[in-house]
C-alpha positions in Angstrom: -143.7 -42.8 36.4 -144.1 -46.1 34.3 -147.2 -47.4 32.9 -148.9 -49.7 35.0 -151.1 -52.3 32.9 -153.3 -53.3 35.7 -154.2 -49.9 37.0 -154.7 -49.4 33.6 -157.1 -52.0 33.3 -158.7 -51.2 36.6 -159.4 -47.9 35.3 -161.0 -49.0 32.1 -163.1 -51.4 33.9 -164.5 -48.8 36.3 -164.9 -46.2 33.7 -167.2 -49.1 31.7 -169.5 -50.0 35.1 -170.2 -46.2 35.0 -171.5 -45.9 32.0 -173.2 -48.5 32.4 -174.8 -48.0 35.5 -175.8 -44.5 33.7 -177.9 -46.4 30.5 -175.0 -45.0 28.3 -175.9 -46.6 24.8 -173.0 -49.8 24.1 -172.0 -50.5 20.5 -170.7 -54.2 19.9 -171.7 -57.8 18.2 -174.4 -59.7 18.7 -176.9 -62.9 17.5 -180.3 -64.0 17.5 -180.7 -67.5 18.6 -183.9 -68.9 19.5 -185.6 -65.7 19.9 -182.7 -64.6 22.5 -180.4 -62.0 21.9 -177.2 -62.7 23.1 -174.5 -59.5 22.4 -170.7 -58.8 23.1 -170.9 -54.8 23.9 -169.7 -51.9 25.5 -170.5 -48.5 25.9 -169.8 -46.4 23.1 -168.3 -43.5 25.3 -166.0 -46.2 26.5 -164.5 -47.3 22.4 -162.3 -45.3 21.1 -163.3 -43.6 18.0 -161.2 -44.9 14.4 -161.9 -43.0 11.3 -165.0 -41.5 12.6 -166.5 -44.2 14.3 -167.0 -46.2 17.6 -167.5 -49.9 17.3 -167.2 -52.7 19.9 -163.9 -55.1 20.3 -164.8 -58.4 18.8 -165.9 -59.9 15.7 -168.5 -62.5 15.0 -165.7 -65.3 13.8 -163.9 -64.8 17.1 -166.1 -64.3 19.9 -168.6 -67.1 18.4 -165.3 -69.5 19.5 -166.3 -68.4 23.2 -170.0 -69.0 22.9 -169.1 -72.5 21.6 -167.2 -73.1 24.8 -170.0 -71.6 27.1 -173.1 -73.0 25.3 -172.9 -76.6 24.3 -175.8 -76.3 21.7 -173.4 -74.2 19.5 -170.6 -76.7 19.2 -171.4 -78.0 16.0 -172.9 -74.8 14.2 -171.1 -72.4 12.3 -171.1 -68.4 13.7 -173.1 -67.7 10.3 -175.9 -69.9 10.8 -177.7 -67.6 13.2 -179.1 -64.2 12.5 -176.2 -61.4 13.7 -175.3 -58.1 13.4 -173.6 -54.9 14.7 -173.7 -52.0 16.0 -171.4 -48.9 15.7 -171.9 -45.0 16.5 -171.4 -42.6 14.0 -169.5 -39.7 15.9 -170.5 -36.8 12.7 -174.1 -37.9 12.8 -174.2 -38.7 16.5 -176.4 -41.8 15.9 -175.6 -45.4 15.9 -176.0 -47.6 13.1 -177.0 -50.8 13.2 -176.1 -53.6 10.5 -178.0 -56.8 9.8 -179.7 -58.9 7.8 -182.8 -58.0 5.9 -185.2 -59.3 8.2 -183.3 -58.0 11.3 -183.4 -54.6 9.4 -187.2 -54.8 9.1 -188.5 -57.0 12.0 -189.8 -54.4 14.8 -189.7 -57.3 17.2 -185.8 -58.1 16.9 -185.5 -53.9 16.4 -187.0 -53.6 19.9 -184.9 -56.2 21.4 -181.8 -54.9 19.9 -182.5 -51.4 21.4 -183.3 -52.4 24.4 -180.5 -54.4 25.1 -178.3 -52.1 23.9 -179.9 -49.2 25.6 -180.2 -47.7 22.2 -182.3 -44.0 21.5 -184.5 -45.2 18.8 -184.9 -41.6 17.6 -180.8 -41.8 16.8 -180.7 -45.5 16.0 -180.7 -46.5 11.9 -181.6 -50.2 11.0 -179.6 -51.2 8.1 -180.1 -54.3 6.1 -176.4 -55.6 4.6 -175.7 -58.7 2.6 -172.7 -59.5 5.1 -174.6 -60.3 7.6 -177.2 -63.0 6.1 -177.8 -66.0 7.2 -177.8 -69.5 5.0 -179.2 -71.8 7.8 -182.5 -69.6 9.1 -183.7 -73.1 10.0 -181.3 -73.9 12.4 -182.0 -71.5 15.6 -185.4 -70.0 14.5 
């Protein structure tokens, strides 16, 4: 029998509506822009796991090319100008991890938003602040 790239496909994207219709936590990308949250994720059962971990499939650099396209406000900004992180799962600890600036690390209020939207245990969830992910034009998107 030879592979078959579309069953294959059609597989993967039933597999991710189920755990997703089941809360299953996602792991993935996302940004802060005027007090939204807007995330590229996907459920974390659904990633596969690479040195230990389970991430999501994008990066900031890339995927902030598609919000450009989609949202016209973005054209002219740079994918670092607006508060963004990640999150991953930590398969030996069985929590997730999540990565952002300082004030994403410490705010309860983007915390919150973060966990909800990606249906997050907070009793398994760490905030962690990391230089990578600060941003040098705060002003821009509040």
């Amino acid at each position: 029998m030879s592979y078959d790239p579309i069953a294959a496909a059609s597989r993967r994207n039933q597999a991710v509506r189920e755990a997703r219709a089941a809360h299953t936590p996602e792991v993935g990308i996302w940004w802060i822009i005027d007090g939204e949250l807007i995330a590229d994720s996907i459920p974390y059962t659904e990633t596969p796991e690479e040195v230990g971990f389970r991430a999501g499939r994008n990066d900031h650099f890339q995927f902030f090319a598609t919000l450009q396209k989609l949202v016209p406000e973005l054209r002219d900004a740079e994918y670092i100008d607006a508060p963004r992180g990640r999150v991953i799962y930590d398969v030996a600890q069985q929590q997730f991890l999540c990565y952002g600036s300082k004030q994403s690390a410490s705010s309860p209020a983007q915390q919150r938003l973060i966990l909800e939207t990606f249906r997050l245990p907070a009793d398994r969830t760490q905030f962690i602040p990391d230089l990578h992910y600060e941003y040098p034009n705060a002003a821009i998107f509040g």
